[in-house]
N, C-alpha and C positions, 0 to 999 in steps of 0.2 A: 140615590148615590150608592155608587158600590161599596161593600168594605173591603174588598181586594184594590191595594195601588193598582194603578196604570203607570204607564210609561207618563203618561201626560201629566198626571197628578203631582202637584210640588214635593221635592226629595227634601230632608236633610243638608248641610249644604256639607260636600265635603270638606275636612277640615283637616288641615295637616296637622303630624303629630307633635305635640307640644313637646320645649327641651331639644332634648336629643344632646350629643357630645359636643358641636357647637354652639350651642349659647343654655343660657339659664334661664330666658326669660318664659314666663307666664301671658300664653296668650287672651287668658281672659282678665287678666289685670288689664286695666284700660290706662295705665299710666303714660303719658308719655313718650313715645320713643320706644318702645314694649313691640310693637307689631306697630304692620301700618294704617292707616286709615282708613285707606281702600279699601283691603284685604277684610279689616274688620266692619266694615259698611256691608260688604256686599256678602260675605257672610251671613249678616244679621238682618239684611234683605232676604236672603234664603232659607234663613229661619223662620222669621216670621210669617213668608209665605205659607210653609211648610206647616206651622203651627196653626193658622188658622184654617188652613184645610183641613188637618185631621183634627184637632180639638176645639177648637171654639163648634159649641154647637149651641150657644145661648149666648145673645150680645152684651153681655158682661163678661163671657169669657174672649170673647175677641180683642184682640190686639189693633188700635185703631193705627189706619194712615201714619199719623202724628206720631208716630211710636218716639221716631227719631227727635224729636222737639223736647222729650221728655228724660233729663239724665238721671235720673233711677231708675227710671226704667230700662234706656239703654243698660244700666250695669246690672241691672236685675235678668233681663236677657243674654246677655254675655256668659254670665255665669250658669244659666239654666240650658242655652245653649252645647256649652261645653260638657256640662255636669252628662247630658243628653248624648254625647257625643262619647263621654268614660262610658257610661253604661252599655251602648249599644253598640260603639264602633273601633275602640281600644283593643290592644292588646290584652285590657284586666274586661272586656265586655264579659258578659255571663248573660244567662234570663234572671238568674236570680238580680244581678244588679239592674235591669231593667225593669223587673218588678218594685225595684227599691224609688229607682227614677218615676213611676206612676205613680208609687202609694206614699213618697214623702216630697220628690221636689215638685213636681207637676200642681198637686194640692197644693202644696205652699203657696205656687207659684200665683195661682187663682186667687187666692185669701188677700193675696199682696197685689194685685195687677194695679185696682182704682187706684190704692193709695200713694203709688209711682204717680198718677195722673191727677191729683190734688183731692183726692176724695169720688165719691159717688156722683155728684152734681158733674163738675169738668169731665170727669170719665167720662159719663153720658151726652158731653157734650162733644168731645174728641171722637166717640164711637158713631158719632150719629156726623159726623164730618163737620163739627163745628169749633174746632182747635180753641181751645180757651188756657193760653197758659197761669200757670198757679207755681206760687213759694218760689220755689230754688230757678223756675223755671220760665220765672214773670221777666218782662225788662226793669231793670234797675233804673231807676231815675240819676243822672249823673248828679254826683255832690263837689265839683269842683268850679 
């Protein structure tokens, strides 16, 4: 593998700029009516792609299939996404704050990946394509 991108290589996904003079909303708040669905799906299909092409280089850092099934994770992405996107591709980007995005969210990000995915065990089983949802993320048994 090269370490120069290609054209072919997964980008970033472009992301428009958050704010601005018409509205106030926060696009990596995942509230609600905030942004749309779409917008923020396929974003975070471009991310993820992106992500595991250049960083996952050991299957505990990979981002499995399943990402989407998992909602801390979705918001754990969202937010690293974005955080990714002040550093690099903002009007406040610098290197210094790209070196900030490698040596504090990126690491963070690793330490926390499993436990969006119910621990070590389901992790390894979502990374290995075997979807096992856990906690927040299991079905609820109906109580009515």
């Amino acid at each position: 593998m090269s370490s120069v991108p290609s054209e072919e290589d997964p980008q970033p996904p472009k992301l428009p700029k958050p704010g601005g003079e018409q509205t106030t909303r926060r696009p990596w708040d995942l509230i609600p009516g905030n942004v749309s669905d779409d917008s923020v799906s396929v974003w975070l299909e471009q991310f993820v792609a992106f992500y595991n092409h250049r960083y996952a280089w050991t299957p505990v850092q990979l981002i499995p299939a399943c990402w989407a099934e998992h909602g801390a994770l979705i918001e754990e992405l969202n937010t690293l996404m974005w955080s990714r996107w002040t550093a690099f591709s903002s009007t406040q980007a610098s290197a210094e704050a790209a070196q900030n995005w490698h040596t504090y969210s990126l690491p963070n990000f690793l330490v926390r990946i499993s436990t969006w995915m119910g621990g070590e065990g389901p992790a390894a089983d979502c990374r290995a394509g075997k979807h096992r949802a856990f906690g927040h993320d299991a079905p609820r048994a109906r109580t009515s």
